[in-house]
C-alpha positions in Angstrom: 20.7 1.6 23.1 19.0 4.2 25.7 17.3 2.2 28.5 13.8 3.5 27.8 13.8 0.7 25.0 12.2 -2.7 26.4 14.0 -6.1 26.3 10.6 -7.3 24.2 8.1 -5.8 22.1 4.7 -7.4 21.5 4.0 -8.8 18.0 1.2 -10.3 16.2 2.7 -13.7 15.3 2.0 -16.7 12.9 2.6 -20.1 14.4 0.8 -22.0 12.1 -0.9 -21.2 8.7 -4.6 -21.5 9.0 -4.9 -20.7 12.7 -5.5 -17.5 14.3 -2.3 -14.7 14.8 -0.9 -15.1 18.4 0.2 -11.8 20.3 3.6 -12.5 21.6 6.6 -11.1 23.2 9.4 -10.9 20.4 13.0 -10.5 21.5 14.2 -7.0 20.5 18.2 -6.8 19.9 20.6 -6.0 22.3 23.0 -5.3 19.5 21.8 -3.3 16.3 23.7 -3.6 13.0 26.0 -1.0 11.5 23.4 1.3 9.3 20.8 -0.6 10.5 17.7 1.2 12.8 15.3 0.1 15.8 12.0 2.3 15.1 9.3 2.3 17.4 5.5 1.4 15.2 3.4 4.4 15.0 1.3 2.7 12.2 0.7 -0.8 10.0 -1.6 -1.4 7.3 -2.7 -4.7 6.0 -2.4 -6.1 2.6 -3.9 -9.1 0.8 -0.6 -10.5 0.8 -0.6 -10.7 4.7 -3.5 -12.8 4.7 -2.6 -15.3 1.9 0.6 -15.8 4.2 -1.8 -16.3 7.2 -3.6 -19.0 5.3 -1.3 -20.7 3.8 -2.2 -19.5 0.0 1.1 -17.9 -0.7 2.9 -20.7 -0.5 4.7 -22.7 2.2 6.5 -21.1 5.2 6.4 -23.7 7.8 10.1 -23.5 7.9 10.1 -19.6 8.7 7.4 -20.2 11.5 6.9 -18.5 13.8 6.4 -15.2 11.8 5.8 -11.5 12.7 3.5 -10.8 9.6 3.4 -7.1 7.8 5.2 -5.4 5.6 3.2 -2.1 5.5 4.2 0.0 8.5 6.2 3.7 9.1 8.1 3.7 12.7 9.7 6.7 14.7 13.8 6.2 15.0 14.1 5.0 18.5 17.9 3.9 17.8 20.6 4.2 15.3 23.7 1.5 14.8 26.8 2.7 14.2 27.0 4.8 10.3 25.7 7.9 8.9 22.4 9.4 10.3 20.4 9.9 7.1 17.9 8.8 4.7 18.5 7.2 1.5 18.5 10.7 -0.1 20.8 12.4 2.7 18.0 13.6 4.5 19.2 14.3 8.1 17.9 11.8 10.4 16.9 12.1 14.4 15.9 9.5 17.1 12.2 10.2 16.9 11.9 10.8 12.9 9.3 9.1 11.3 10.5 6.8 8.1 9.2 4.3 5.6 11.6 1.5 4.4 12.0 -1.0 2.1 13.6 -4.9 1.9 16.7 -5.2 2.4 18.6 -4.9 -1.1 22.0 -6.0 -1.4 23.3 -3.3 -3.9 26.4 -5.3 -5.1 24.9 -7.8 -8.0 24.3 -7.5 -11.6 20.6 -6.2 -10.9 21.3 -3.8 -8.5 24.7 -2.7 -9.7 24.4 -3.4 -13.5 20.9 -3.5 -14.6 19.5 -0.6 -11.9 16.5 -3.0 -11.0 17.0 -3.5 -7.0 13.6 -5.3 -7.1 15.2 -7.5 -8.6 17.9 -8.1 -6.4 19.5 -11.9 -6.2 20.2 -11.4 -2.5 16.9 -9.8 -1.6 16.2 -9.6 1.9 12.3 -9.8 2.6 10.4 -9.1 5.6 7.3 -11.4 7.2 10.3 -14.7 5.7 12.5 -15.2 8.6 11.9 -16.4 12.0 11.2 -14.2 15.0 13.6 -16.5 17.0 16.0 -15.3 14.2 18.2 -12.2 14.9 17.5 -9.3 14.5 13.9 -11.1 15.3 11.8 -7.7 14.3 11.1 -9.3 10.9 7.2 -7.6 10.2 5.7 -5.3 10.5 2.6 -6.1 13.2 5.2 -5.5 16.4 5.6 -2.2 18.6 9.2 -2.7 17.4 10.7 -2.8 14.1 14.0 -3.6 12.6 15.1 -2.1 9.6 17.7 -3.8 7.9 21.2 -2.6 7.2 20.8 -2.9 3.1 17.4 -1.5 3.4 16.2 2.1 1.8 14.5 3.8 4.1 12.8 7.4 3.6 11.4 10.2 6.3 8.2 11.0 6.6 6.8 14.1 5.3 5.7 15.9 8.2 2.5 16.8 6.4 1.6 13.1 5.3 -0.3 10.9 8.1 1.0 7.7 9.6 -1.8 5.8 8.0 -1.6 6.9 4.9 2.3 7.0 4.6 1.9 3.4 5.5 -0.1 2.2 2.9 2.4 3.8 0.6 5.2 2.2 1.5 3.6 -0.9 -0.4 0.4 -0.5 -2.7 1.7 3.1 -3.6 4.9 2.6 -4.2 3.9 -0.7 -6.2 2.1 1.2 -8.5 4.6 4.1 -9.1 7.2 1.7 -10.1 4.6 0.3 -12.4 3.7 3.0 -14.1 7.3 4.3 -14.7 7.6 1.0 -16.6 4.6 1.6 -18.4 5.6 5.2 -20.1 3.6 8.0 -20.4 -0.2 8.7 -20.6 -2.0 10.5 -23.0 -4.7 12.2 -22.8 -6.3 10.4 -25.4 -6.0 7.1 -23.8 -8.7 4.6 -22.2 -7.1 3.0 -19.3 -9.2 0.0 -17.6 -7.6 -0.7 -14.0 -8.6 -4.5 -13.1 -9.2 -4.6 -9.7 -10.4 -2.1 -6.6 -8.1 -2.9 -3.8 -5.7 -0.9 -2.5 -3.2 -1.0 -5.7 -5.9 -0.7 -8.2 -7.2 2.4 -6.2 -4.3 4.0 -6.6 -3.7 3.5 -9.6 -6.7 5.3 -10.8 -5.4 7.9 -8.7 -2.3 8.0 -10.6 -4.1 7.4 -14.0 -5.9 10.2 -13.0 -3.2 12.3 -12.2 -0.9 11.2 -15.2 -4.4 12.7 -17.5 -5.7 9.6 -19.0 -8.4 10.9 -21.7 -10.9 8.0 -19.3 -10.4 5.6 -16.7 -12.3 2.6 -16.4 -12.6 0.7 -13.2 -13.4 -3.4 -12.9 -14.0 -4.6 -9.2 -16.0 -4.7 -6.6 -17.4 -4.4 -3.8 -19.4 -1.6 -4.9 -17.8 0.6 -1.6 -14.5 0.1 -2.8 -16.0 1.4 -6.4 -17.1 4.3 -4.8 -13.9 5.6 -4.0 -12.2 4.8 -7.7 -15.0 7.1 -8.7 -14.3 9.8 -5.6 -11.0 9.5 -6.9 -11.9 10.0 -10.5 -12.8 6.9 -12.4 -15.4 7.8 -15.3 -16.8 4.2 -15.4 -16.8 1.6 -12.9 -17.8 -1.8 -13.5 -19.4 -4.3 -10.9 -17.7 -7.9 -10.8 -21.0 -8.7 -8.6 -23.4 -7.3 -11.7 -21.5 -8.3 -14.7 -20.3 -12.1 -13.9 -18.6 -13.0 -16.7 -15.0 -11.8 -18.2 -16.6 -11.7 -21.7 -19.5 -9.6 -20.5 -17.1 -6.8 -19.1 -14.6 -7.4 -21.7 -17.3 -6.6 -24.2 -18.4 -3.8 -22.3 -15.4 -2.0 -22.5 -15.0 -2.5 -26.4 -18.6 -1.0 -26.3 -17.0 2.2 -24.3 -14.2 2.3 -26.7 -16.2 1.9 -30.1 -15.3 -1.6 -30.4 -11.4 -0.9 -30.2 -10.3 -2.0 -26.9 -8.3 0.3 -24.4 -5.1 1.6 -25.0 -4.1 1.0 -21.5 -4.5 -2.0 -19.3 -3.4 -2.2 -15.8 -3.4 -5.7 -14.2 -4.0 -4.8 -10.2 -6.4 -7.6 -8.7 -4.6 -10.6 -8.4 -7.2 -12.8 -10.0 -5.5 -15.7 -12.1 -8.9 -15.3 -14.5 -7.8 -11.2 -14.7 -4.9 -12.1 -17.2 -6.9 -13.3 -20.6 -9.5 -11.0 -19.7 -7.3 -7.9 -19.7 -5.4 -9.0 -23.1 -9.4 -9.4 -24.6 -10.0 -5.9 -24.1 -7.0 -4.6 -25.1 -6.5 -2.7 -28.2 -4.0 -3.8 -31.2 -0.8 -1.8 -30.4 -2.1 -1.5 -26.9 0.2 -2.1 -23.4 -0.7 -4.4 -20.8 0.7 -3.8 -17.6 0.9 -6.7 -14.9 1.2 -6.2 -11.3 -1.4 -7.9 -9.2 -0.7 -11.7 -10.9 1.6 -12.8 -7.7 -0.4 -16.4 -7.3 1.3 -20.3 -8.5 -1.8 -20.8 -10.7 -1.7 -21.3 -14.7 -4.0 -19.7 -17.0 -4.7 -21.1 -20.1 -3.9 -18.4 -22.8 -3.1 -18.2 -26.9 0.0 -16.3 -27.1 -0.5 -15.3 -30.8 -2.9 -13.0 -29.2 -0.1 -11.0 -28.7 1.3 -11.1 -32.1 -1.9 -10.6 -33.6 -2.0 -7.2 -31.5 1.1 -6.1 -30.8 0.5 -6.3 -28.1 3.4 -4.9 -25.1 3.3 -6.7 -22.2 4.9 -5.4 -19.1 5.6 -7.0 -15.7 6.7 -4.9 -12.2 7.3 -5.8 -9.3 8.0 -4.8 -6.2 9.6 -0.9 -5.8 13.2 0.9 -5.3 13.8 3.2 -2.7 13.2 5.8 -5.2 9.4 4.6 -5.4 9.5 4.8 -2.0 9.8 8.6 -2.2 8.0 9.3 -5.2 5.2 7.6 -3.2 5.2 10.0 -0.4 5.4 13.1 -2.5 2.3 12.2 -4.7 0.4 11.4 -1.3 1.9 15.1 -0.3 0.9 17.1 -3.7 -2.5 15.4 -5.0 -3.7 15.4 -0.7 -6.0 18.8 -2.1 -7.1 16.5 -5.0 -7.8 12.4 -3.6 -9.7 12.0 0.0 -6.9 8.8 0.9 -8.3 9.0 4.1 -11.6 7.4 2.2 -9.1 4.2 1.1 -8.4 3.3 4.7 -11.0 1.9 6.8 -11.1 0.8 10.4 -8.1 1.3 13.2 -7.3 -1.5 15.5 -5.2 -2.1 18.5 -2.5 -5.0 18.1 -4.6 -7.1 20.4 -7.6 -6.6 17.5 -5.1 -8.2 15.0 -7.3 -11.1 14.0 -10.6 -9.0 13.8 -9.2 -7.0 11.0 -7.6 -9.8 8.8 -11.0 -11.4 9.1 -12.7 -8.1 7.9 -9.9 -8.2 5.3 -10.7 -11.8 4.3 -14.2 -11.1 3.6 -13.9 -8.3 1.7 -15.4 -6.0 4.6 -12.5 -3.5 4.6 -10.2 -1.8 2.0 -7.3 -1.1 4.1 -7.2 -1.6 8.1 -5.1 0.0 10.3 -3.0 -1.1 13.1 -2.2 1.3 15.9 0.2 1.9 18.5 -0.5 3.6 21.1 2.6 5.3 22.8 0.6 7.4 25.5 
């Protein structure tokens, strides 16, 4: 490694779920992996996800602690280990290129070899779930050093698409553009109702949008966030703060669709109570696609609902390196078309860490930013 890189880098760390992120000094590695990298942060986003690790929602990692959290982040190259210096498409790559990259994926079992679904790996390697006293340590994303793994994809940066922004991609973004190439095509005579106005659900109106669905139809809240989806493109959004009640909106949008239901349904809030409501106002021989449902919670639900329909019903999860790309270019070709500057919200330092998950907690933000500042 060139001696300009530091024995440490400083990293928001969880030490206990439920209690506030500690800024720490996290061991960077002496000794970097064959195709492995050591990028220097220029940018980290938060996600929901970080902050149901943070508070213990998502499911115990007490034996993982302490933890650098997030998994949304682009870095500069600061060093290589030993193995061809390109991207996951060849793509040339320099000490100082920006890239995006993805979980470590094994690419030598039956779902990455046979079946072609690397989210699905059975060896998956997955940031913010091992130890920063673990080597390589650099495990998340909220560190002035990260690690990117030796079976991970990893992507350059368009030089035309912003740190923030490419950030945000490499999770929400690409998350939805795996979706939707499960889903199939749009027509333009489709009603597509996008549950949920986070970050994933935002961007998939943009993509709904983009793909020329006939009418998009927007449930979330709070009404900021709604003002994007309809910046972006939605035709109708719908307040969970005005209309209460899953039969209200469910009704609402068989009132938009003369009593049909919508053709398309895409599943991006997260809300357990999301799931019956989005197969209510779906129409027979309509698809249901499920991406935000990522909670240990049962629903109560008739499954000859979807005989009765015909309902298809189609999971996703997660991304490919492919999605990873396909991201970036629709951030690069639709920038004249969506403001994605108006889906991120607030920047922060590292040492303002807890500030934004608290703004994220509450709702206050869409998307903060961490950043880095290499001066």
């Amino acid at each position: 490694m060139t001696a300009k890189i530091p024995p440490t880098s400083r990293a928001a760390v969880l030490t206990a779920t439920g209690e506030p992120l500690r800024v720490l000094d996290v061991e960077i590695p002496a000794v970097i992996e064959r195709d492995a990298l050591l990028v220097r942060m220029t940018a980290a986003t938060l996600c929901g996800t970080d902050v149901h690790v943070a508070d213990g929602s998502a499911g115990d990692v007490g034996g993982a602690l302490p933890l650098i959290l997030g998994h949304e982040m682009v870095g500069r190259i600061a060093a290589f280990g030993d193995g061809p210096r390109t991207d996951s498409l060849g793509q040339p790559l320099a000490e100082g290129d920006r890239v995006v990259w993805t979980h470590g994926m094994c690419g030598r079992c039956r779902a990455c070899v046979i079946d072609g679904e690397p989210s699905l790996c059975e060896n998956r390697r997955r940031y913010m779930t091992e130890s920063a006293h673990t080597y390589p340590f650099l495990h998340g994303g909220f560190s002035e050093y990260g690690y990117v793994y030796p079976t991970a994809g990893r992507v350059r940066v368009p030089d035309d698409v912003p740190d923030a922004v490419a950030s945000a991609a490499a999770c929400s973004l690409r998350t939805v553009m795996h979706g939707f190439e499960r889903l199939g095509r749009i027509a333009a005579t489709d009603t597509v109702v996008v549950q949920g106005a986070g970050p994933v659900g935002l961007f998939a109106v943009a993509k709904a949008v983009a793909e020329g669905a006939g009418r998009v139809i927007v449930i979330g809240g709070p009404a900021e966030r709604l003002e994007v989806a309809a910046q972006w493109g939605a035709d109708v959004c719908i307040d969970v703060a005005e209309l209460t009640s899953g039969a209200e909106r469910a009704a609402t949008v068989k009132d938009l669709t003369d009593g049909r239901g919508a053709e398309v349904v895409l599943e991006m809030s997260g809300v357990p109570s999301a799931f019956s409501e989005g197969i209510d106002m779906l129409r027979p021989g309509g698809r249901y696609l499920i991406v935000g449902q990522a909670h240990q919670r049962d629903v109560p639900f008739n499954p000859s609902v979807i005989m009765h329909k015909q309902a298809r019903l189609i999971g996703s999860r997660s991304a490919g390196v492919d999605h990873y790309w396909k991201a970036l270019d629709f951030l690069r070709t639709h920038a004249d078309r969506f403001a994605w500057d108006a889906l991120l919200s607030n920047r922060y330092r590292l040492d303002e860490i807890n500030t934004a998950f608290e703004r994220m907690r509450t709702w206050s933000e869409i998307k903060p930013v961490i950043e880095f500042d290499w001066a």
